[in-house]
C-alpha positions in Angstrom: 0.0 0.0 0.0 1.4 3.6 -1.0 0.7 6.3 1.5 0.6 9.4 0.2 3.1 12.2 1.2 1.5 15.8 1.8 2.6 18.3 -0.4 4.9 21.2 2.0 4.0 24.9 1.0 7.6 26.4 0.1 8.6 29.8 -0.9 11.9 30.7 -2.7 13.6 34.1 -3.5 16.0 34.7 -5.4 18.3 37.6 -6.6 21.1 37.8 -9.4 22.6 39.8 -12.6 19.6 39.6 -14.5 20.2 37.7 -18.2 17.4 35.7 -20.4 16.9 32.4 -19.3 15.9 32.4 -15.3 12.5 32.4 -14.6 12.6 29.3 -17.2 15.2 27.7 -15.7 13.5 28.3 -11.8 10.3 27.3 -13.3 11.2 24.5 -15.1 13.4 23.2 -12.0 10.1 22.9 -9.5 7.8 21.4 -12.8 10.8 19.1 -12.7 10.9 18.1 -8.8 7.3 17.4 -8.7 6.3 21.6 -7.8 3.2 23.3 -8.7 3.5 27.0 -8.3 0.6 29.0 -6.7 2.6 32.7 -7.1 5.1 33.9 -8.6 6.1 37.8 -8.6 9.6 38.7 -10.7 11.0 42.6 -11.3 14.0 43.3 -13.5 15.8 46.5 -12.1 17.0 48.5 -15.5 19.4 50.3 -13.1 21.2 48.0 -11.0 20.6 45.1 -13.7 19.4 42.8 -10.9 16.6 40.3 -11.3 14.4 39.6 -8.4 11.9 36.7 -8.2 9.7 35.2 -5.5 7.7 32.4 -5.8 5.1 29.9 -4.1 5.5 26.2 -4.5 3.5 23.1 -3.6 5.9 20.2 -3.5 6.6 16.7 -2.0 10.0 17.3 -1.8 12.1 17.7 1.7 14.0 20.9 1.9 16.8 18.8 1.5 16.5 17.6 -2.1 14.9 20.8 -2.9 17.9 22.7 -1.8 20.1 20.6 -3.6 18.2 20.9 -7.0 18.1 24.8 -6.5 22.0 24.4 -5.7 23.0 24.2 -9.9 21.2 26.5 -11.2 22.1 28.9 -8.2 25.6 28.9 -9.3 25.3 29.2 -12.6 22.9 32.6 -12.5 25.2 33.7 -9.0 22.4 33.7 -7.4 21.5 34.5 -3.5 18.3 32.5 -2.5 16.9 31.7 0.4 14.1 28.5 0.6 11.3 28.7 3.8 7.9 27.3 4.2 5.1 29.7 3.6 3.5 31.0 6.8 6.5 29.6 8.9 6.6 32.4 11.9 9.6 34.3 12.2 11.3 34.4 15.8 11.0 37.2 16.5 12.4 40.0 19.6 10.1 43.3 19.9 12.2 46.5 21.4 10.2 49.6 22.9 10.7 52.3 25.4 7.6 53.8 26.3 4.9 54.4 24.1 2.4 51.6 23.6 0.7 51.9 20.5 3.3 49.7 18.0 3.9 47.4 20.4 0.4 46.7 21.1 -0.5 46.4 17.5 2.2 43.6 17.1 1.2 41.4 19.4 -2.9 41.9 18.9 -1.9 41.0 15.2 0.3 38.2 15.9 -2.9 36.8 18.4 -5.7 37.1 16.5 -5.0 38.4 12.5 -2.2 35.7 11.3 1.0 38.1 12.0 3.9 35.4 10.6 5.8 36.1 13.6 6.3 34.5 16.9 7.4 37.4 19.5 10.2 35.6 22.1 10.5 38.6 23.9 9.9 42.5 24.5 12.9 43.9 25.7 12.8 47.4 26.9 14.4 50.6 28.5 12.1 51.4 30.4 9.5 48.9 32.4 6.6 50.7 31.5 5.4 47.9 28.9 6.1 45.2 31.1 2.4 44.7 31.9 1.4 44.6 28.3 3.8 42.1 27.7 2.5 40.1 30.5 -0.9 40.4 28.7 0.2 38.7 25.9 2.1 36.5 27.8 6.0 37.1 26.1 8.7 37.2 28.4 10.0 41.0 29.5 13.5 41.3 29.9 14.5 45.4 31.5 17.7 46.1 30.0 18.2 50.0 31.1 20.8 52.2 28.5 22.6 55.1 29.9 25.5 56.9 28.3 27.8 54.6 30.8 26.3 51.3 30.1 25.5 51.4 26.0 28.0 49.4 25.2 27.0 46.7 27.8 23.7 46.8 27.0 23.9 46.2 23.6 26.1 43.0 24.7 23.3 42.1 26.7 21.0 42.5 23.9 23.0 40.5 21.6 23.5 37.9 23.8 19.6 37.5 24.3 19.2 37.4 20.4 21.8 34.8 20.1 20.3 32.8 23.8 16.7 33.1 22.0 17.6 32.4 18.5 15.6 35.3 17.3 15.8 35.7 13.0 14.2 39.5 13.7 14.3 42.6 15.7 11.8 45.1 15.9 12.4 48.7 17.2 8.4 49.2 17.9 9.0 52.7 19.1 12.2 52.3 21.0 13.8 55.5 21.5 17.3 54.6 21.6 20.2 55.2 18.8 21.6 51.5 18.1 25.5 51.9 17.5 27.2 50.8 14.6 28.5 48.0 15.8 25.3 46.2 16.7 23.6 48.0 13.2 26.5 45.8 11.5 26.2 42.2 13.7 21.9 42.8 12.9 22.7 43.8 9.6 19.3 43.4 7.6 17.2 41.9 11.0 16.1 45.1 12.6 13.4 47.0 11.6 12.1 50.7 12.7 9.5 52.6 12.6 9.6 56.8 12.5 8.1 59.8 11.7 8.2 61.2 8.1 6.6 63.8 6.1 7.5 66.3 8.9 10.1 69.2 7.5 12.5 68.6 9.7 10.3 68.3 13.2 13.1 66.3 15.4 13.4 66.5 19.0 11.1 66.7 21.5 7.3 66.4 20.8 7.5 66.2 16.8 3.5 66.0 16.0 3.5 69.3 18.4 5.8 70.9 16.2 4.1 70.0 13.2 1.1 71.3 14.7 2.2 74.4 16.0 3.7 75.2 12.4 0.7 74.0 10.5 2.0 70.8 8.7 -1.0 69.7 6.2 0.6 66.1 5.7 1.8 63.6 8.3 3.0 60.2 8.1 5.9 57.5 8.8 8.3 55.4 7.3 9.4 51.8 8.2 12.8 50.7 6.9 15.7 48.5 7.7 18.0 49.5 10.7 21.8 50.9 9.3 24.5 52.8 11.0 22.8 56.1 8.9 20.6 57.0 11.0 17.1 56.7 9.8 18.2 56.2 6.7 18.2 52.8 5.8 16.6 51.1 3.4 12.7 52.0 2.6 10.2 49.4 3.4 6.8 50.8 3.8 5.6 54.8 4.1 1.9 55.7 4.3 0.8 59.9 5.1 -2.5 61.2 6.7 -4.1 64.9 5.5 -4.5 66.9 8.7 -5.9 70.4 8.8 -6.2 73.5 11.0 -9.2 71.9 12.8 -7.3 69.3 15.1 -5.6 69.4 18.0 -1.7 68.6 18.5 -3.3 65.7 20.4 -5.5 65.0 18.1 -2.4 64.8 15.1 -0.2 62.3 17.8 -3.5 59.6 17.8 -3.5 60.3 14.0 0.5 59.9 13.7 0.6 56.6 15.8 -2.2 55.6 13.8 -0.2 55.4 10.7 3.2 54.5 12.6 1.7 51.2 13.9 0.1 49.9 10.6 3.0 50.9 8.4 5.4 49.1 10.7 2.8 45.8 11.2 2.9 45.8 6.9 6.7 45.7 7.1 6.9 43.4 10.0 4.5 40.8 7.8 6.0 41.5 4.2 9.8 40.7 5.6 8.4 37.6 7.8 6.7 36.4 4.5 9.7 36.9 2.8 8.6 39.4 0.2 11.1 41.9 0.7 14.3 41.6 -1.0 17.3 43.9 -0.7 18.7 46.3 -4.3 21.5 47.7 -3.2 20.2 51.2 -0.4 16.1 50.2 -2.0 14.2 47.2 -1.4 12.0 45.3 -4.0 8.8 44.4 -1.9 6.3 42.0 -3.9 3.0 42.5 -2.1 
């Protein structure tokens, strides 16, 4: 008697020099191994003259022959891949300081709406969120940073990522400067969430600002955490119209509105690996 094997849900990405001849050769390679693609999203950068591909695939095949298959044709188009199983959830450690609103949103999501993530810890700053992490029932680890301790801290930190095995780190409102150092050993795992749209608002009390100088447009911008301050690469942005109606209050519910659903998009798109790194821009396949 022949028992049937249950097909596994993969997802592959891929990125190379783009050149005629790949998404036949990927296509063909799962047709060959038994695969039967349910997506498949490519994009062709004129500038860089990189190819990008993502695609859905249900196959019998362990990862292990899989990964040796995709091995050949890997080398031949130098390509950098990466093979998961769709909906796996990421491991994932969620930073914050204070405010409540990102970190909040996170874990609701993760609960109840199908977030691809499973939050290992909150670490914070400060212990104000300690509670709401208790709600949720993720671990709270209190690792204070002053100008004396940073460097420890950040040891700590690491050593917690490394203890917990954590493949992501979210800065869900965390309102310290990460150093170069730890930018470089997280390099492409952190994600951050911040204000945007505001002409040069920094400091204390941006949306105040903003109000006080009668900003019409506010929004934020989630990217990728680099050593350039809030300048790394550009994951998801989204903007609100405000008028001289509302209240500065009134702008910082709107602002941590859009700051806690642009950085729950990026959190999901990079756990569902649909983002993939050109150069300082990211190709995101929604």
């Amino acid at each position: 008697m022949t028992t049937e094997i249950s097909p596994t849900h993969w997802v592959l990405t891929l990125s190379c020099p783009d050149r005629p001849g790949i998404v036949h050769a990927v296509a063909g390679l799962l047709a060959e191994h038994g695969g039967n693609i349910t997506e498949s999203k490519q994009y062709g950068d004129p500038e860089t003259n990189l190819f990008f591909m993502r695609v859905q695939v249900l196959s019998t095949q362990s990862r292990e022959d899989l990964e040796s298959a995709i091995a050949p044709i890997a080398k031949e188009f130098a390509m950098s891949w990466n093979l998961d199983v769709v909906g796996r959830k990421m491991r994932t450690v969620l930073m914050v300081s204070k405010a409540a609103h990102a970190l909040n949103d996170l874990l609701f999501h993760q609960r109840a709406s199908g977030l691809p993530i499973d939050v290992v810890a909150v670490v914070g700053n400060h212990t104000d969120l300690a509670e709401l992490a208790e709600f949720y029932g993720v671990p709270f680890h209190h690792i204070p940073v002053t100008k004396d301790n940073k460097a420890q801290a950040e040891a700590d930190l690491l050593a917690l990522v490394s203890e917990l095995d954590a493949e992501l780190v979210v800065l869900a409102r965390y309102m310290q400067v990460l150093s170069d150092d730890l930018c470089r050993a997280l390099n492409g795992r952190v994600i951050n969430i911040h204000l945007s749209f505001l002409p040069s608002f920094k400091g204390a009390k941006p949306y105040h600002q903003a109000h006080h100088r009668g900003v019409k447009l506010i929004g934020a911008t989630s990217h990728y955490v680099t050593a350039d301050l809030d300048e790394g690469p550009i994951i998801e942005q989204d903007t609100e119209r405000v008028n001289h109606e509302m209240s500065a209050e009134q702008f910082v519910a709107l602002g941590q509105d859009v700051e806690r659903r642009v950085l729950s998009r990026a959190v999901r798109w990079h756990a569902e690996h649909r983002v993939l790194m050109n150069g300082d821009r990211t190709v995101v396949f929604r």
